[in-house]
TORKOL-4160 file (C-alpha; in steps of 0.2 Angstrom, whole numbers, padded with zeros to 4 digits, m for minus):
254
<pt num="1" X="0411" Y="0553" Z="0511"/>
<pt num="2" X="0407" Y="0538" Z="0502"/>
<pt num="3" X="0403" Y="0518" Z="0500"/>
<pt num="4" X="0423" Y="0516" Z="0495"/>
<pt num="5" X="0427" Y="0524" Z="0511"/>
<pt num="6" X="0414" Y="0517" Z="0520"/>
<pt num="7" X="0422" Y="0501" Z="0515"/>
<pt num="8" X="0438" Y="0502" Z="0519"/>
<pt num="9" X="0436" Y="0511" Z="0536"/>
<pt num="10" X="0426" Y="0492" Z="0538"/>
<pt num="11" X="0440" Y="0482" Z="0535"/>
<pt num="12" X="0449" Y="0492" Z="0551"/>
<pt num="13" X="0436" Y="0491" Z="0561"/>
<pt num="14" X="0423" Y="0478" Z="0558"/>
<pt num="15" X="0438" Y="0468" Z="0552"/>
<pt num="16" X="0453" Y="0470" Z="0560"/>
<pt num="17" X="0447" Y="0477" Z="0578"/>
<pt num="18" X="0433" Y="0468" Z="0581"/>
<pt num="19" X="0438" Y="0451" Z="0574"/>
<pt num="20" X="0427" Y="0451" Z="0559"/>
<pt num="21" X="0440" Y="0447" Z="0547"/>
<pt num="22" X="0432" Y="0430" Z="0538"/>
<pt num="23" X="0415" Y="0441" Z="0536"/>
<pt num="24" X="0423" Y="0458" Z="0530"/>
<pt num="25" X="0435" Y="0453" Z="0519"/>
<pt num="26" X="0420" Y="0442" Z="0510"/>
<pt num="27" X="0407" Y="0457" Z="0509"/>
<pt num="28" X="0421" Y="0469" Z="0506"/>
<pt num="29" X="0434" Y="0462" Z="0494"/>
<pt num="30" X="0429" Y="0461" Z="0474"/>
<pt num="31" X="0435" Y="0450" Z="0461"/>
<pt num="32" X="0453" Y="0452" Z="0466"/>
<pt num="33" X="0462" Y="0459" Z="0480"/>
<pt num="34" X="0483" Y="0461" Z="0479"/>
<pt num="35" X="0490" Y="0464" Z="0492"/>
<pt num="36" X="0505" Y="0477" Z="0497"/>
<pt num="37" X="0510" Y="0472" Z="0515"/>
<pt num="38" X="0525" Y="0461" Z="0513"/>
<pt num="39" X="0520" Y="0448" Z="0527"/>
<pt num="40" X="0503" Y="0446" Z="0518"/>
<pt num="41" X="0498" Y="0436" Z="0504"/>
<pt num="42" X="0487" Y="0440" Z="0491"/>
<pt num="43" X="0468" Y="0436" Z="0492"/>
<pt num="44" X="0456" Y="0433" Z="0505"/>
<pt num="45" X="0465" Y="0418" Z="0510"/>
<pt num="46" X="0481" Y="0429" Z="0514"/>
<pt num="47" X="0470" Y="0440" Z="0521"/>
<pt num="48" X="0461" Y="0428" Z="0534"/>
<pt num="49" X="0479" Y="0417" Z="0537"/>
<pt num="50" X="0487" Y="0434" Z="0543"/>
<pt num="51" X="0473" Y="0440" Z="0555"/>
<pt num="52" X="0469" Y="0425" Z="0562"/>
<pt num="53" X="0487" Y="0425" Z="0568"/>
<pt num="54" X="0487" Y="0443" Z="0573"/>
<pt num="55" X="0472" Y="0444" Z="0582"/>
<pt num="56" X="0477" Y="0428" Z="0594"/>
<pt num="57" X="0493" Y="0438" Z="0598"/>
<pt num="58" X="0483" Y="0454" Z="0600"/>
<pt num="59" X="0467" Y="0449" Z="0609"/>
<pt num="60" X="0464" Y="0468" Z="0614"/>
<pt num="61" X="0462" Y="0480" Z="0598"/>
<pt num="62" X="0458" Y="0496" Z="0598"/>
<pt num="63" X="0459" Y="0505" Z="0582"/>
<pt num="64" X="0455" Y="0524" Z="0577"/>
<pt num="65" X="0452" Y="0531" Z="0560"/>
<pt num="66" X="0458" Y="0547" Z="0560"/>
<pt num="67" X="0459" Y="0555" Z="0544"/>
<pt num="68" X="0452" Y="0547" Z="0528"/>
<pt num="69" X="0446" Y="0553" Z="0509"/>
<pt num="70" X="0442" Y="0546" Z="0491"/>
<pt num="71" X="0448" Y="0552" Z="0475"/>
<pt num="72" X="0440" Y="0543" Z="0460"/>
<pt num="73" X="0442" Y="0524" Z="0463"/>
<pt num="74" X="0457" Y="0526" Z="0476"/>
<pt num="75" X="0453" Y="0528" Z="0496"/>
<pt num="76" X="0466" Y="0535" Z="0506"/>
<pt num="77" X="0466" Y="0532" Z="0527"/>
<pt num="78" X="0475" Y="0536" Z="0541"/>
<pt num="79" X="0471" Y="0527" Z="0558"/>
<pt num="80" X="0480" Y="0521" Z="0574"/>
<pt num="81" X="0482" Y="0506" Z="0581"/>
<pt num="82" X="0483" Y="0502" Z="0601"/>
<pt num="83" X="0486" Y="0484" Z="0603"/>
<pt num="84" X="0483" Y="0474" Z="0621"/>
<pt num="85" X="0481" Y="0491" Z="0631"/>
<pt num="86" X="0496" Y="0500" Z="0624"/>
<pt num="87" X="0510" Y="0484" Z="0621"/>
<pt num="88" X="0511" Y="0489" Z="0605"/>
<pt num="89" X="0506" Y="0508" Z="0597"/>
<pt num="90" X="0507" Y="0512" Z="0578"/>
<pt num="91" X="0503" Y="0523" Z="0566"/>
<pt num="92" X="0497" Y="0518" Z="0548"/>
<pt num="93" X="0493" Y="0526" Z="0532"/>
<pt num="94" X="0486" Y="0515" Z="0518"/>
<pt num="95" X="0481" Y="0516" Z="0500"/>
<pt num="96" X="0466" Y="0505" Z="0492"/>
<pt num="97" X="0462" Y="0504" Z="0475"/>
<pt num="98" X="0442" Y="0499" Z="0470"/>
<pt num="99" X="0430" Y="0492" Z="0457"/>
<pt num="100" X="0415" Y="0499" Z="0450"/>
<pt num="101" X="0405" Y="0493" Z="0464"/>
<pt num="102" X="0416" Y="0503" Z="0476"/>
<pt num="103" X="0424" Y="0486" Z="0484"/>
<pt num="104" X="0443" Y="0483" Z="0487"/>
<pt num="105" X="0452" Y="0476" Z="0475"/>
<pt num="106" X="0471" Y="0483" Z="0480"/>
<pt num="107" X="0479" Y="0487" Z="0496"/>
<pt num="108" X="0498" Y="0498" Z="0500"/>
<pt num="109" X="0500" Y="0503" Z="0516"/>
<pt num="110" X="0514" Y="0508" Z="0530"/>
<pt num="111" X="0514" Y="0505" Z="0547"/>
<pt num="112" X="0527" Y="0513" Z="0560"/>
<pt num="113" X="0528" Y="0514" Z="0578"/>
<pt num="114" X="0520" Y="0529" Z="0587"/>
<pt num="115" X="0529" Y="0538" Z="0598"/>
<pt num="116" X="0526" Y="0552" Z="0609"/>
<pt num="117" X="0525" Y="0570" Z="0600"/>
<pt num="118" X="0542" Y="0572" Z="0588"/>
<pt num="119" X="0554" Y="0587" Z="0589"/>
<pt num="120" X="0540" Y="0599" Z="0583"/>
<pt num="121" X="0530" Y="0596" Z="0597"/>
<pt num="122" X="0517" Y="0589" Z="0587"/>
<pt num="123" X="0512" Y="0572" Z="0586"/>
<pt num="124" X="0510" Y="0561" Z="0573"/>
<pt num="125" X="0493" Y="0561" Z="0568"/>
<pt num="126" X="0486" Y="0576" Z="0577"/>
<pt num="127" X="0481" Y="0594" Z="0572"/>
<pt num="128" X="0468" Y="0597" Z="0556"/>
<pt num="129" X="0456" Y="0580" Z="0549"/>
<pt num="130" X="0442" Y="0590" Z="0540"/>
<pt num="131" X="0444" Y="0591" Z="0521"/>
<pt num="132" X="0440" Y="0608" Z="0514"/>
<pt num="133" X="0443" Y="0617" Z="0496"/>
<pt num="134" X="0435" Y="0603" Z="0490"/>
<pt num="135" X="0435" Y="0614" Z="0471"/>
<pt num="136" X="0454" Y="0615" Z="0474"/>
<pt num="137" X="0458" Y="0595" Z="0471"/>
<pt num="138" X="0465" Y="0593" Z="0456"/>
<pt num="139" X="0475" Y="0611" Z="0457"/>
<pt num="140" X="0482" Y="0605" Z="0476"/>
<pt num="141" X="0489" Y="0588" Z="0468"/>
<pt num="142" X="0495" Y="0594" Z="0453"/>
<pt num="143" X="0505" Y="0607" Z="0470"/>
<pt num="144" X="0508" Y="0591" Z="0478"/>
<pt num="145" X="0517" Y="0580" Z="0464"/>
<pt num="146" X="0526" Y="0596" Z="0456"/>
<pt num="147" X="0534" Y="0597" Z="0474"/>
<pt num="148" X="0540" Y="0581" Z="0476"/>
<pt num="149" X="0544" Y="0579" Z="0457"/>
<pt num="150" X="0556" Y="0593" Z="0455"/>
<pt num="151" X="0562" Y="0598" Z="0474"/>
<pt num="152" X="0561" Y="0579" Z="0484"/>
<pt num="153" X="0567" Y="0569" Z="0467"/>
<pt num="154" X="0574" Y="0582" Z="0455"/>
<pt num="155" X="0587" Y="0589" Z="0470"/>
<pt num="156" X="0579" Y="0607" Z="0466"/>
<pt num="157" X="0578" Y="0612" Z="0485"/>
<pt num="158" X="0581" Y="0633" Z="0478"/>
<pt num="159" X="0561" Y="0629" Z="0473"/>
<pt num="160" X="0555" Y="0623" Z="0489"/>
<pt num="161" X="0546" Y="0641" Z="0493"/>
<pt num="162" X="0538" Y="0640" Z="0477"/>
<pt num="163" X="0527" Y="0625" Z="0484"/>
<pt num="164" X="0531" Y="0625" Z="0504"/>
<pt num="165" X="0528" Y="0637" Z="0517"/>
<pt num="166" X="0541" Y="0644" Z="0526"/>
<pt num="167" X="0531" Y="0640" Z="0542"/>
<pt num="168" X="0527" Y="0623" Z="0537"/>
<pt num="169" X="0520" Y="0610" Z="0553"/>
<pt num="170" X="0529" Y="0595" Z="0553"/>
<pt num="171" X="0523" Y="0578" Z="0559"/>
<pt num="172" X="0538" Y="0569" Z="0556"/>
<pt num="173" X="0543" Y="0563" Z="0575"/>
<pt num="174" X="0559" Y="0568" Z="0567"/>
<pt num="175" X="0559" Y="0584" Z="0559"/>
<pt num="176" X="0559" Y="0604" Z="0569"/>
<pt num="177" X="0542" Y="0615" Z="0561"/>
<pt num="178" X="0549" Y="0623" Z="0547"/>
<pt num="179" X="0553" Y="0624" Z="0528"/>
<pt num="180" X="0571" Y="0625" Z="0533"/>
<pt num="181" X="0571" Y="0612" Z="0545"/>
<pt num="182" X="0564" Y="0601" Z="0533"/>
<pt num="183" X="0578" Y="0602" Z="0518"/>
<pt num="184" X="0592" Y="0603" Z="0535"/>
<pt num="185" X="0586" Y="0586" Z="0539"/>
<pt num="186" X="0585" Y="0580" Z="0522"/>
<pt num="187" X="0602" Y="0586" Z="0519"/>
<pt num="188" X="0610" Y="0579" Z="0534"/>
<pt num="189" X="0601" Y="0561" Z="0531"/>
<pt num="190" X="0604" Y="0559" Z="0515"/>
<pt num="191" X="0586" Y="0560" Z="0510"/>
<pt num="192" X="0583" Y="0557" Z="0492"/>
<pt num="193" X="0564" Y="0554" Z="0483"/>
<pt num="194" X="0565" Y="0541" Z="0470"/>
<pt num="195" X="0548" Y="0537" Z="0461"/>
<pt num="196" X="0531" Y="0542" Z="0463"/>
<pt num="197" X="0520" Y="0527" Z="0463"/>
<pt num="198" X="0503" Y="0537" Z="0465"/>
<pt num="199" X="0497" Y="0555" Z="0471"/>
<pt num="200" X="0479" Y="0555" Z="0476"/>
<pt num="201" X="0469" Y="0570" Z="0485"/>
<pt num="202" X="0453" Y="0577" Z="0491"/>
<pt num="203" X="0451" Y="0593" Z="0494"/>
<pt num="204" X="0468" Y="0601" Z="0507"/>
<pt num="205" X="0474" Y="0585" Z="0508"/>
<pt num="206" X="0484" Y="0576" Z="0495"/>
<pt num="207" X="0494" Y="0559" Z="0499"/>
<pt num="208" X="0508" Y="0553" Z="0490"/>
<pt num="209" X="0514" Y="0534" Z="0487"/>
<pt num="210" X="0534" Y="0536" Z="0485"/>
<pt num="211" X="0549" Y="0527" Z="0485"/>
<pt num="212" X="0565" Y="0534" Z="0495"/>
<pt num="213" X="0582" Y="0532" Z="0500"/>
<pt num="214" X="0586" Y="0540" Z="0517"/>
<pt num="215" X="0607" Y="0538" Z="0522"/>
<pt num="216" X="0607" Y="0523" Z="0509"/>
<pt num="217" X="0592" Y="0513" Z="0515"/>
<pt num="218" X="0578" Y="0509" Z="0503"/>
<pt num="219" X="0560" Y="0518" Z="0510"/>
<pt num="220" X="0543" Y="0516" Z="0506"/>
<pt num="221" X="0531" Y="0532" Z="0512"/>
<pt num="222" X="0513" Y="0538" Z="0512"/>
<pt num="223" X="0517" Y="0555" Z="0515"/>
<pt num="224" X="0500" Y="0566" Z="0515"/>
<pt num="225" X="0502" Y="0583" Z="0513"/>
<pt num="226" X="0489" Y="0599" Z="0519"/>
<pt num="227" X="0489" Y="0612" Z="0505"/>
<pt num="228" X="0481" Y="0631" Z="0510"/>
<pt num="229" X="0482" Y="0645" Z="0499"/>
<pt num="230" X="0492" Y="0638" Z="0487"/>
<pt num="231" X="0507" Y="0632" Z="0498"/>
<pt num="232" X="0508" Y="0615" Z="0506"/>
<pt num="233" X="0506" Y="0622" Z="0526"/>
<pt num="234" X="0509" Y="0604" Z="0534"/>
<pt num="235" X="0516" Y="0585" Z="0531"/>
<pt num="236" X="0514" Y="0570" Z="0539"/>
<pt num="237" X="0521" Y="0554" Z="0534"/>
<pt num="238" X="0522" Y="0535" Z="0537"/>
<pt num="239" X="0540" Y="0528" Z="0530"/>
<pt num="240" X="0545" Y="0509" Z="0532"/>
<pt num="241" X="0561" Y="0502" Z="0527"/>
<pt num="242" X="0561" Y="0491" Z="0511"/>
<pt num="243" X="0566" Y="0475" Z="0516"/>
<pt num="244" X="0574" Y="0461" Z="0507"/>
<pt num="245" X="0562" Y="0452" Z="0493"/>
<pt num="246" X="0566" Y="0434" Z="0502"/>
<pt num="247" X="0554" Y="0442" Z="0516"/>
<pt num="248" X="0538" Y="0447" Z="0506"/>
<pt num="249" X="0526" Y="0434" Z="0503"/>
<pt num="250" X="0520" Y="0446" Z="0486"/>
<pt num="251" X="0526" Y="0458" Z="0475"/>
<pt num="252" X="0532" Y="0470" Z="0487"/>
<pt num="253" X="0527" Y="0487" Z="0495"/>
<pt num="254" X="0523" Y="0497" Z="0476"/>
C-alpha cells in the first residue's frame, strides 16, 4: 500500500524472522523510536537487546503478515508468529506511528496465544484481508469509535444495532457469531471499555487501541473491526492483561 507499510512489514520479516534485527532497526527506525511492549526498552538499543535474546531462544521463525493498512502517519498490522515448528503460536496486532520520511518512530502492540478456531468456528486471523471502500474511510471510523464510545464505554448496549449487525463474525476464540452473543459474553464477563487511545482505518477495516476491564482485570486491545454497508459485519481482537508497572521496562502498553 505504501513505504510506511513497506517498513513495518520489514521489521517482522527482514527483522524479526530472518534475524536482521541490528540492520532493520537502523534503516527503518527515525529519529526516535518509543516503544510499547512492556519487556522492551526504548530505542534501538532496546530493540536489538530484546531480539537478540529472543531469537537465540527461538532459532526457527516463521512469521505471516496477514492483514496490514495505513492511515495517515499510523500503520496498522496483523501477523502470526510460529516459533521452532509450532513450540510456541501467536497472534499479534500492532500499531506504529511514523515521520515524514515514513520511518517508525512509535510501536503499541498485543500479542496472545493462537489457538485452534474459537467457539464460532472461525479462527483467529482468518476470513477477509482485502481492503475495499477505500472512499468510505473516514465515515467507517467515525462507525467504528461512535460504537465503542457510546455502546463498549458509555454502557448503551440498546444502541448496539445502530452500529453492529445482527449476524456479526466473530473472531474472539471466545465469543458465538452474533451481535447477541457478543453483549451475552460481555455481560457475563464483566466486560467494560475504558479509553480509547487511537482509532485508525483504511477502507472496511478500522482498528482500535483501547483500554478495558474484563471481570476486574486491567486489558489492553487492538480490536479491528470490518465495516459493510454501514454496520460493522465482523471483529477481531488481540487483548493482553495489563500487568503491574514494576514489570515494564517503559511507559507502559498506551
Amino acid at each position: 500500500m505504501g513505504q510506511r507499510l513497506d517498513n513495518a512489514k520489514r521489521i517482522y520479516l527482514d527483522g524479526i524472522r530472518d534475524g536482521n534485527y541490528v540492520e532493520a532497526i537502523d534503516a527503518l527506525v527515525g529519529g526516535r523510536y518509543t516503544q510499547h511492549s512492556t519487556p522492551v526498552r526504548d530505542g534501538k538499543d532496546g530493540f536489538i537487546e530484546f531480539f537478540d535474546d529472543f531469537t537465540k531462544r527461538n532459532p526457527i521463525r516463521d512469521i505471516e503478515i496477514i492483514r496490514g493498512f495505513e492511515d495517515g502517519h499510523f500503520v496498522f498490522v496483523q501477523a502470526t508468529q510460529s516459533l521452532n515448528n509450532g513450540e510456541f503460536r501467536y497472534v499479534t496486532a500492532d500499531i506504529f506511528d511514523t515521520d515524514d520520511d515514513a520511518k517508525l518512530i512509535e510501536h503499541w502492540d498485543m500479542i496472545a496465544e493462537l489457538g485452534a478456531p474459537g467457539v464460532s468456528g472461525h479462527g483467529e486471523t482468518d476470513e477477509p484481508t482485502e481492503v475495499t471502500d477505500l472512499d468510505k474511510t473516514e465515515v467507517n471510523k467515525r462507525l467504528v469509535f461512535d460504537f465503542v464510545t457510546n455502546v463498549l464505554i458509555g454502557g448503551d448496549d440498546t444502541r448496539a444495532a445502530d452500529y453492529v449487525a445482527a449476524d456479526l463474525a466473530q473472531h474472539d476464540a471466545r465469543i458465538a457469531d452474533g451481535r447477541d452473543a457478543y453483549f451475552e459474553f460481555a455481560r457475563a464477563n464483566a466486560l467494560r471499555y475504558t479509553d480509547v487511545h487511537n482509532t485508525i482505518g483504511s477502507g472496511n477495516f478500522v482498528a482500535v487501541l483501547a483500554a478495558s476491564e474484563l471481570a476486574g482485570t486491567a486489558i489492553a486491545s487492538i480490536d479491528l473491526y470490518r465495516v459493510e454497508a454501514g454496520l460493522i459485519v465482523e471483529h477481531w481482537a488481540v487483548a493482553e492483561e495489563i500487568t503491574d508497572p514494576a514489570t515494564w521496562v517503559n511507559s507502559g502498553k498506551f
